[in-house]
PALUMMI-429834 format. One record per residue (C-alpha): y, z, x negated. Coordinates in steps of 0.001 Angstrom, whole numbers, plus 500000, padded with zeros to 6 digits. Layout:
N
YZX ...
% end
This chain:
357
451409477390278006 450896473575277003 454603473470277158 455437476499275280 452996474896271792 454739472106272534 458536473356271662 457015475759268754 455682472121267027 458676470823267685 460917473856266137 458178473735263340 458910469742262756 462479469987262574 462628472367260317 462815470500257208 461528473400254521 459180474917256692 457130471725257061 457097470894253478 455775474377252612 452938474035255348 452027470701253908 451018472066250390 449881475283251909 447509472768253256 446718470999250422 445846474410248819 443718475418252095 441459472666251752 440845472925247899 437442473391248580 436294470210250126 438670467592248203 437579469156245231 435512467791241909 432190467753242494 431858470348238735 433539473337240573 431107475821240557 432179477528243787 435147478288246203 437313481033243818 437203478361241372 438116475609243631 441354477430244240 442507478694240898 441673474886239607 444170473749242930 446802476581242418 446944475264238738 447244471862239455 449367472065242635 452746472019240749 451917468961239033 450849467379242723 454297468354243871 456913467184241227 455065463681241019 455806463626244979 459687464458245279 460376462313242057 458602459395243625 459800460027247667 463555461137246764 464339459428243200 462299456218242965 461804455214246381 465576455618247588 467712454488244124 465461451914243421 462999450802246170 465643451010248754 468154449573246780 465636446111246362 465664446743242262 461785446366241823 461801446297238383 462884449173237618 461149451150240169 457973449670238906 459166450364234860 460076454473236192 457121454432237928 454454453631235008 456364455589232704 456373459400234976 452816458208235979 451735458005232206 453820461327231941 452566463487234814 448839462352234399 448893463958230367 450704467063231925 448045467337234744 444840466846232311 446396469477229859 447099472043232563 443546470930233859 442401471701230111 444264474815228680 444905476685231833 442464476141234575 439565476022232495 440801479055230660 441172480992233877 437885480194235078 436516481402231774 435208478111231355 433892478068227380 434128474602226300 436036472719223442 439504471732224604 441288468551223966 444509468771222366 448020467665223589 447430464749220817 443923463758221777 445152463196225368 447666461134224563 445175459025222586 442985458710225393 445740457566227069 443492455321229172 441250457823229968 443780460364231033 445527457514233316 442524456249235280 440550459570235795 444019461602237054 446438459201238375 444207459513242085 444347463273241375 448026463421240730 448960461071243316 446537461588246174 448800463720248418 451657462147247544 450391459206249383 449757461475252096 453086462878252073 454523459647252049 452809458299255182 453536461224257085 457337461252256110 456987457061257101 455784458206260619 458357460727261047 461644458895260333 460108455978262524 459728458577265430 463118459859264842 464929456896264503 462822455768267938 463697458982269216 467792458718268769 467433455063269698 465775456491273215 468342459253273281 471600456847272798 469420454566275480 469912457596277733 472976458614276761 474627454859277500 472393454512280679 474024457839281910 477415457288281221 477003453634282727 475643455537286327 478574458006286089 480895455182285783 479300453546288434 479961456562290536 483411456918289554 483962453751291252 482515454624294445 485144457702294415 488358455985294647 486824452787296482 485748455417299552 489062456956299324 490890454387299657 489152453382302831 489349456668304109 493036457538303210 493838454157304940 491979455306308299 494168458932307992 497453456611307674 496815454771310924 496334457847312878 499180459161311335 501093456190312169 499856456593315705 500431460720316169 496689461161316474 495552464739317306 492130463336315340 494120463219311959 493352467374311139 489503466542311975 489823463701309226 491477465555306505 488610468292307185 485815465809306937 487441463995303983 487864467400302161 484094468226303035 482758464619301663 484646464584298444 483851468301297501 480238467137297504 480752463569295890 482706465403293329 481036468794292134 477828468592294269 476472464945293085 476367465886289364 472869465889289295 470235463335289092 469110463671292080 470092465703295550 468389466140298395 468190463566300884 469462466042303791 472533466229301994 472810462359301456 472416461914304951 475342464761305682 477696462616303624 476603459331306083 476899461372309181 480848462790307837 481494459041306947 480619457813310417 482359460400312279 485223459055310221 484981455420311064 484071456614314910 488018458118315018 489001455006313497 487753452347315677 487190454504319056 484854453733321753 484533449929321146 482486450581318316 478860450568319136 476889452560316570 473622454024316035 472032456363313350 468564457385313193 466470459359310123 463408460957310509 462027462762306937 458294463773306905 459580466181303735 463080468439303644 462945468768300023 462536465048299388 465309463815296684 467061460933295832 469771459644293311 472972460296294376 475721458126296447 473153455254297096 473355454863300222 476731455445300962 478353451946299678 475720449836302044 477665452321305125 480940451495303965 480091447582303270 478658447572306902 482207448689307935 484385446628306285 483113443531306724 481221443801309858 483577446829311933 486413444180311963 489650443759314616 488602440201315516 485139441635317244 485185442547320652 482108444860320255 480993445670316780 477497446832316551 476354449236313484 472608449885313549 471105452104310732 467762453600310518 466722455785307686 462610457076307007 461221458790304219 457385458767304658 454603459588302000 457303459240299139 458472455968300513 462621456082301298 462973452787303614 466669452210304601 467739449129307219 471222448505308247 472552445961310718 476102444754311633 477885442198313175 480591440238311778 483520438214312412 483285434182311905 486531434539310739 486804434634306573 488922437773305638 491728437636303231 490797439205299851 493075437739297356 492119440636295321 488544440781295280 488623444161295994 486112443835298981 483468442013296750 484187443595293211 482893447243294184 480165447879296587 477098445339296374 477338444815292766 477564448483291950 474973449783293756 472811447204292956 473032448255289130 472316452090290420 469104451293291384 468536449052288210 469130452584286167 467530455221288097 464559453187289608 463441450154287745 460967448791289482 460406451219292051 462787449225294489 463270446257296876 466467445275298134 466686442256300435 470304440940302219 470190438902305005 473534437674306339 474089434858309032 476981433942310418 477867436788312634 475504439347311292 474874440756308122 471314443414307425 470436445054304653 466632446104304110 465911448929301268 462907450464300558 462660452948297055 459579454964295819 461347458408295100 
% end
């Protein structure tokens, strides 16, 4: 319910003509308690209001959408300030004799009238006892109109926030597309190479992994089930690759199925864990990861050794992808409701996340 008032006010705001005519159907409503103290009662309050309510509404769009934007705007004080007296001096002689010849008239008021001329020669009465009348709402109006272009302009300056935080995360993921593809098309070409019966399993799991990295990761978050498919397929993977010598171990326990997480997060620790610490020179590589999501709390560790030997990387591809880009990932989609710490010695490397979903 709270939501539905909520997008009626703000259909009703944004429509431009709709919100003007509710503003002076307001400033008619209340006619009866911002009114002179001499009306005699509420019918009167109202026909004195109707009467006067044109001259309460020119004064206002001359002023917010002449003055204020061909002169104020443009920094030429003078003559906003000249225009200004002048229409003010204008309007408040048109208001008083309106006041005088029709309202009064209406209300069957019997009283000598001032002519057009005698108002003009009261020229300071007529200014100083109707320039508050004339003007009143028009200060009103142009608070409110203030306080709505601020929130708009705060609003698109939030939405282009968005918009450039979004495209910078699907960028991001972009990345991690080609970068696990590489690694995995690389894997397919040495079984190839070597007549592997394994190579049909891998074109399988690859197929499964990217149909989910492409169409199924499109929204903000997925389910961490799914996330933790996508680790399992890209194990299984690295398992055909490096055989029995590799000495892995993968453990997640989730106290909630439907628990959710930003997409392909986890995924570039895995592969990091496997190229730098899954390499030829180790006799035994160890991969340990365990994975917990308890009480809202997602708390990721992952463990590998390494070789003492530096790897060739004349390319920087090794360094330019994984780390760095899913360190900005969580700098987007959970400020502050992360802690990532690296440990690496020299022939093991660990990686400790923990995330508030």
């Amino acid at each position: 319910m709270k939501r539905e008032v909520n997008t009626l006010l703000d259909k009703i705001l944004q429509n431009r003509v709709l919100t003007h005519i509710l503003f002076w159907a307001f400033v008619l409503l209340i006619a009866p308690l911002t009114s002179s103290e001499n009306v005699r009662n509420i019918q009167e309050a109202y026909l004195f209001r109707a009467v006067a309510l044109p001259m309460k509404i020119i004064p206002t769009y001359f002023v917010v959408y002449f003055l204020i934007p061909r002169y104020l705007h443009q920094k030429k004080y003078f003559l906003f300030w000249l225009y200004f007296v002048l229409s003010s001096i204008l309007f408040t002689i048109v208001y008083r004799f309106n006041n005088i010849h029709i309202a009064e008239t209406l209300a069957g008021l019997d009283q000598p009238k001032e002519s057009l001329l005698q108002i003009i020669y009261e020229l300071e009465f007529t200014v100083l006892g109707y320039f508050f009348r004339v003007y009143f709402f028009t200060m009103i109006f142009i608070m409110i109109k203030t306080f709505r272009e601020r929130a708009a302009k705060q609003h698109q300056i939030e939405s282009l926030l968005k918009e450039k935080t979004q495209a910078e995360l699907n960028f991001l993921k972009a990345q991690i597309h080609p970068h696990f593809l590489f690694n995995t098309l690389n894997n397919l070409y040495a079984l190839c190479l070597d007549k592997s019966d394994e190579a049909p399993d891998v074109v399988a799991k690859l197929s499964e992994m990217l149909d989910y990295m492409l169409y199924q990761c499109k929204a903000p978050k997925v389910l961490i089930s799914k996330e933790i498919s996508l680790l399992e397929n890209y194990i299984d993977l690295e398992k055909i690759r490096y055989g029995h010598r590799l000495k892995l171990d993968f453990t997640h326990t989730l106290d909630d199925p439907q628990a959710m997480i930003a997409p392909l997060i986890l995924i570039s620790f895995v592969e990091n864990a496997f190229k730098h610490g899954v390499s030829s020179t180790l006799q035994d590589p160890i991969v340990n990861m365990t994975l917990t999501v308890e009480n809202n709390q997602l708390n990721f560790n992952i463990f590998n050794t390494k070789s003492e030997d530096v790897q060739s990387d004349q390319m920087d591809y090794k360094k330019g992808i994984g780390i760095k880009n899913v360190k900005r990932q969580l700098e987007l989609v959970y400020p502050n409701q992360y802690e990532l710490k690296v440990n690496e010695a020299q022939k093991s490397y660990e990686v400790n996340l923990r995330i508030t979903l």
